[in-house]
Structures are given as structure tokens and as C-alpha cells.
C-alpha positions as CSV (number, residue, x, y, z in Angstrom):
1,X,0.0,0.0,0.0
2,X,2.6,2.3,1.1
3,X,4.5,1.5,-2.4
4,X,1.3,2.5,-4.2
5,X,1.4,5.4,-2.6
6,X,4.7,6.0,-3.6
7,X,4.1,5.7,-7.0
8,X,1.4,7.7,-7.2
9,X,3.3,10.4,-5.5
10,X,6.3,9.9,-8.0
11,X,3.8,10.1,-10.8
12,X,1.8,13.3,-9.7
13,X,5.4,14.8,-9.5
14,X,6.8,13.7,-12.4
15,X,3.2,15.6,-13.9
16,X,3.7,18.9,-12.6
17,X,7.2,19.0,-13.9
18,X,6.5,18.5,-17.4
19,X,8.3,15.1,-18.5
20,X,8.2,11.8,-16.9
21,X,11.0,10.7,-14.4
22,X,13.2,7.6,-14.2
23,X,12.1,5.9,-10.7
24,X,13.1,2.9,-8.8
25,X,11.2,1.2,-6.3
26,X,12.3,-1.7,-3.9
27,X,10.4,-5.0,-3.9
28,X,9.6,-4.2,-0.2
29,X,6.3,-2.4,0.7
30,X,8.6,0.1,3.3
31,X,11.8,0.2,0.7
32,X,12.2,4.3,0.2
33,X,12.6,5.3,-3.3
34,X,16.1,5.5,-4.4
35,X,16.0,9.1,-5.6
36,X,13.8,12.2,-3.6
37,X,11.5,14.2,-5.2
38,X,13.5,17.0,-5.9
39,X,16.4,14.5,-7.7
40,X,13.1,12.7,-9.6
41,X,12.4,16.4,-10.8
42,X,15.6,16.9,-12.1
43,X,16.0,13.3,-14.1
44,X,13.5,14.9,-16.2
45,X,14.6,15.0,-19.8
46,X,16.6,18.2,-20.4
47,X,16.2,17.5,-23.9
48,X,12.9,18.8,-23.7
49,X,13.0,21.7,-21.9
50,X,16.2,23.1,-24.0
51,X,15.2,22.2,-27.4
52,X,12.2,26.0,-26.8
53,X,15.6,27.7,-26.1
54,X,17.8,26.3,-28.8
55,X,15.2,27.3,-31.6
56,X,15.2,30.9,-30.0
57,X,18.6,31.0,-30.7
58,X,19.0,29.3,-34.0
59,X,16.0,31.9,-35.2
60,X,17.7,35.0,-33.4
61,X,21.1,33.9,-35.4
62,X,18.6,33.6,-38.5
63,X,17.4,37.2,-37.7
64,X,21.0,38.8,-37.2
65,X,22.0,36.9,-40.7
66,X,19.1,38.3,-42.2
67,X,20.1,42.0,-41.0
68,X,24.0,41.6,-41.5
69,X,22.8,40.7,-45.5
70,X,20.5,43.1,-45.8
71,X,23.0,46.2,-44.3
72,X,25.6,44.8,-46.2
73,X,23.4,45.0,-49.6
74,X,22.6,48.4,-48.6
75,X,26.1,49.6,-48.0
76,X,26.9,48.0,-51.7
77,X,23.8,50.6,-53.0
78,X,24.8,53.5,-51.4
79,X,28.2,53.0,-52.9
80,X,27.3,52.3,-56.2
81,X,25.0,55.2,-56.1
82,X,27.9,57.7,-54.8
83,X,30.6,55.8,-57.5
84,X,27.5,56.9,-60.4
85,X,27.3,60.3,-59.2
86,X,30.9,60.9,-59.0
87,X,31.1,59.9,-62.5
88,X,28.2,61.9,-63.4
89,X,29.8,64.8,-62.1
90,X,33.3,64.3,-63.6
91,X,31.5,63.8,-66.8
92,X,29.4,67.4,-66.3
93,X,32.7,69.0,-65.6
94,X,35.2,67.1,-68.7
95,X,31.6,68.7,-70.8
96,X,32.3,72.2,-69.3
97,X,36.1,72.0,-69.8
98,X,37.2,71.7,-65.8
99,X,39.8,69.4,-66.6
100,X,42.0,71.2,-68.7
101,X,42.5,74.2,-66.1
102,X,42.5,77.0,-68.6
103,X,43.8,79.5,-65.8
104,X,42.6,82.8,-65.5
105,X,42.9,83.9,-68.7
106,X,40.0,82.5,-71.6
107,X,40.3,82.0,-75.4
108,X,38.5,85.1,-76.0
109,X,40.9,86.8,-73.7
110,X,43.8,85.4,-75.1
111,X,42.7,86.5,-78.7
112,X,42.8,89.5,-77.5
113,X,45.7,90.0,-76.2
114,X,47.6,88.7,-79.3
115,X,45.3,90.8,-81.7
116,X,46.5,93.8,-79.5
117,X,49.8,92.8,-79.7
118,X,50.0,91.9,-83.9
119,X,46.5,93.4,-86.0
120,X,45.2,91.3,-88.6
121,X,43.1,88.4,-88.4
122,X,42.8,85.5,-85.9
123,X,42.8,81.6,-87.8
124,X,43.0,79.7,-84.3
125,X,43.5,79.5,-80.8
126,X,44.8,76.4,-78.6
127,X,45.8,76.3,-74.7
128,X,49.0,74.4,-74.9
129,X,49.0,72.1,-72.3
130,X,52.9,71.0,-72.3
131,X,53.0,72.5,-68.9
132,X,53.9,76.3,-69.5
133,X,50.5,76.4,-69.7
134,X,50.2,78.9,-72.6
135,X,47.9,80.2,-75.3
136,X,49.2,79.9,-79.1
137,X,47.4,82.3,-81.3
138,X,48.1,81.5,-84.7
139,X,46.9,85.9,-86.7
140,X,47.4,85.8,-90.5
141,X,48.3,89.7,-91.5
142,X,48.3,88.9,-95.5
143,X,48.6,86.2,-97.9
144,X,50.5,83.6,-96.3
145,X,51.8,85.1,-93.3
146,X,51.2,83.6,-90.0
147,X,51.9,85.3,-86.5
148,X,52.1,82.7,-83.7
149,X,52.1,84.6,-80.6
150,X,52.3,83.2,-77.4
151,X,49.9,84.1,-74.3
152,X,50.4,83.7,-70.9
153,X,47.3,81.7,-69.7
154,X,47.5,82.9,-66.3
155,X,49.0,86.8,-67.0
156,X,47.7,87.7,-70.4
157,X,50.7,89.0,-71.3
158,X,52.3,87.6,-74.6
159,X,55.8,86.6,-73.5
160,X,56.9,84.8,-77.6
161,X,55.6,85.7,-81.3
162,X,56.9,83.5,-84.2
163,X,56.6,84.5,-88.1
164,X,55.6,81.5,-90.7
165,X,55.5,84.0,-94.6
166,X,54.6,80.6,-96.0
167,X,51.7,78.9,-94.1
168,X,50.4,76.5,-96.0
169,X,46.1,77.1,-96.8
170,X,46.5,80.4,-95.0
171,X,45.5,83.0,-98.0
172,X,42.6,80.9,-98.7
173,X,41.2,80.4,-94.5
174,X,42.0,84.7,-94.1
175,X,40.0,85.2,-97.4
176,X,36.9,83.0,-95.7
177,X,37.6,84.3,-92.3
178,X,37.6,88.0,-93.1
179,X,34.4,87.8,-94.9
180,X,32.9,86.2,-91.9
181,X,30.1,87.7,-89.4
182,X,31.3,85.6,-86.7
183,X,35.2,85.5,-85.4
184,X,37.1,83.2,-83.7
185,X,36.7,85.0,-80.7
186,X,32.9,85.1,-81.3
187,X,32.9,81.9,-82.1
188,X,34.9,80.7,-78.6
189,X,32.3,83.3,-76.6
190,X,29.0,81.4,-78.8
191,X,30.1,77.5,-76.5
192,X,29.3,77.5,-72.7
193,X,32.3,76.0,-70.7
194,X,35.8,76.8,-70.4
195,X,36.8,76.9,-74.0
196,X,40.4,74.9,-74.6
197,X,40.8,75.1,-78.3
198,X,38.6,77.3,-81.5
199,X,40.2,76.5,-84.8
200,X,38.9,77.7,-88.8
201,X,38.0,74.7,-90.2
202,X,36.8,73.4,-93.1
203,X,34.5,76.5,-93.4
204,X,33.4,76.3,-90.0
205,X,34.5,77.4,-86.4
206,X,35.7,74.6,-84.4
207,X,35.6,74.3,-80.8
208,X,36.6,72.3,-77.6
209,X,35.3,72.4,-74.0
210,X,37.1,69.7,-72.4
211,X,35.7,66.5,-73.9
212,X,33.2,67.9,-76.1
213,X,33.3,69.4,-79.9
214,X,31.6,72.1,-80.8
215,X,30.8,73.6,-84.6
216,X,29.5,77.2,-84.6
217,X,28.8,78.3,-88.8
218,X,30.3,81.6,-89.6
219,X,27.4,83.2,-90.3
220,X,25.9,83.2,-86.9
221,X,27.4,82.7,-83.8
222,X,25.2,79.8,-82.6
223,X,26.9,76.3,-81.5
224,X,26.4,72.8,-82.0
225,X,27.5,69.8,-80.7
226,X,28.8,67.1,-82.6
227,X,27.9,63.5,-81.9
């Protein structure tokens, strides 16, 4: 009787803990159990209780993966998005001429100075970029003569002039040139940008910004880009 009642004691214990417990009970109606309540308790199966726990972990390492991808594929858009602006803007100012550091002084400037310097007729203008940093303005004064005079691109001051009486195609560009309405200095103030280069060409103006080519007609001192 008293064995029965220790089995239905171990029983109801082994209930209220949640898993059932590993007893042993003596042959004899007055043998004590060999474990007490509170070590039948703990011989519950820790399997069971653990595994809740595990799963919380196993999904909170889930959730931290999921967030670790996610920032990561965020950090990869922001940086593509900076890397397309950055080229977007380079690409605005190659267009506008901001690579090629004209200085202080502009084509239109430059074709001044050497017009003031030698009268006649300006056939081009280039910013050398050899590293004295210079403007050569190429003025035919008649026939085949050519004046190639030197600018300063950060002065304005012309510091070297250089004669050519037999420059080939120049009596035939200073006969289209000085019958033009537009001039290579209107053509060079008709394009938006830093201007780098204006050139007769061909029967038309032509001129660089950086990257990009320009036309402007001579009969009206509107530009055009070309492709």
C-alpha cells in the first residue's frame, strides 16, 4: 500500500514537472525510493526543456544573418549610387572644360591679347597644355603670313611671337575668315564651358570644351555639338 502510494506520489510529480521521471522502487512495501523528489524532478529530460531555447537562438542567429545581408546590400547601393554620381559629375565638368584648367585667362581673352599685340586676323586659338600652360594664337596679316604669338594663360601677357611667310592654306582660311560675321573669338564666346581650343576649319568654327566638340557656322554665332 505504502509503495502504491509511492508511486502515485512519483507520478503526480513527475506531472507537474513536465516530462516523466526515471524511478526505482524496492520490492519491499517500506523500501524508500532511491531518488527524492527534488532528484526525480531533475531526471526529467533536459532534452525537452532546452530544445524552446535552442530554436530561440537558432532563429535570433537567423534574424542577425538576415540584418548583416541586408546592411551589407545596402552599403553595396549606397556605394554604387555615390561611385554613379561621381562619375556623373566628372562627366558634367570634362563637358564644361574643368579638366583642362585654362587658368585665368579665356580664349576670347587670349585672342585679344595677341590681336593687340599683332593686328590682322585671328585663324585659331589652342591652350598648350605642355606645362607652360600657354595660349598659341596663330593671326594671319596677309597672304600667307602667320603670327604665332604666345599668351600667358595665367597673366595675359604675350611673352613669344613667331613669323611663318609661307603657311600653308592660310590665303585661302584669311580670305573666308575676313568675310565672316562671326570671329574666332565670337565663335569661342557662342560655347558654354571653359573653352580649350577654336580653330577655322573646313568652313566652319571649331571648338573644344574639355571633352566635347563644338561647330559654330560663320554666319551666326550659334553652337552645335557634334555627336
Amino acid at each position: 500500500m505504502k509503495r502504491n502510494a509511492v508511486i502515485a506520489a512519483l507520478t503526480a510529480v513527475a506531472v507537474i514537472g513536465g516530462g516523466a521521471a526515471a524511478v526505482a522502487v524496492s520490492s519491499g512495501d517500506d523500501a524508500p525510493a532511491t531518488a527524492s523528489p527534488a532528484d526525480r524532478v531533475s531526471l526529467v529530460s533536459g532534452q525537452e526543456t532546452a530544445a524552446p531555447a535552442d530554436r530561440d537562438d537558432d532563429q535570433d542567429d537567423d534574424r542577425d544573418d538576415d540584418r548583416d545581408a541586408k546592411g551589407e546590400d545596402d552599403r553595396d547601393d549606397r556605394d554604387d549610387r555615390r561611385d554613379d554620381d561621381k562619375n556623373d559629375q566628372d562627366d558634367r565638368r570634362d563637358d564644361k572644360g574643368a579638366s583642362a584648367d585654362p587658368g585665368n585667362v579665356t580664349a576670347a581673352q587670349a585672342i585679344a591679347a595677341a590681336l593687340k599685340h599683332t593686328s590682322g586676323t585671328v585663324l585659331s586659338a589652342d591652350l598648350d597644355d605642355d606645362g607652360d600652360r600657354r595660349w598659341e594664337v596663330e593671326v594671319a596679316t596677309g597672304g600667307s603670313t602667320v603670327h604665332e604669338i604666345d599668351v600667358d594663360s595665367t597673366t595675359g601677357k604675350v611673352v613669344r611671337t613667331e613669323t611663318d611667310r609661307d603657311e600653308d592654306d592660310a590665303a585661302a582660311e584669311l580670305k573666308a575668315v575676313q568675310g565672316a560675321k562671326v570671329s574666332a573669338r565670337d565663335a569661342a564666346a557662342a560655347v558654354d564651358g571653359a573653352v580649350t581650343s577654336v580653330e577655322f576649319d573646313d568652313g566652319r568654327w571649331e571648338v573644344e570644351v574639355g571633352e566635347a566638340d563644338w561647330t559654330v557656322p560663320l554666319d551666326t554665332p550659334r553652337a552645335s555639338r557634334e555627336g
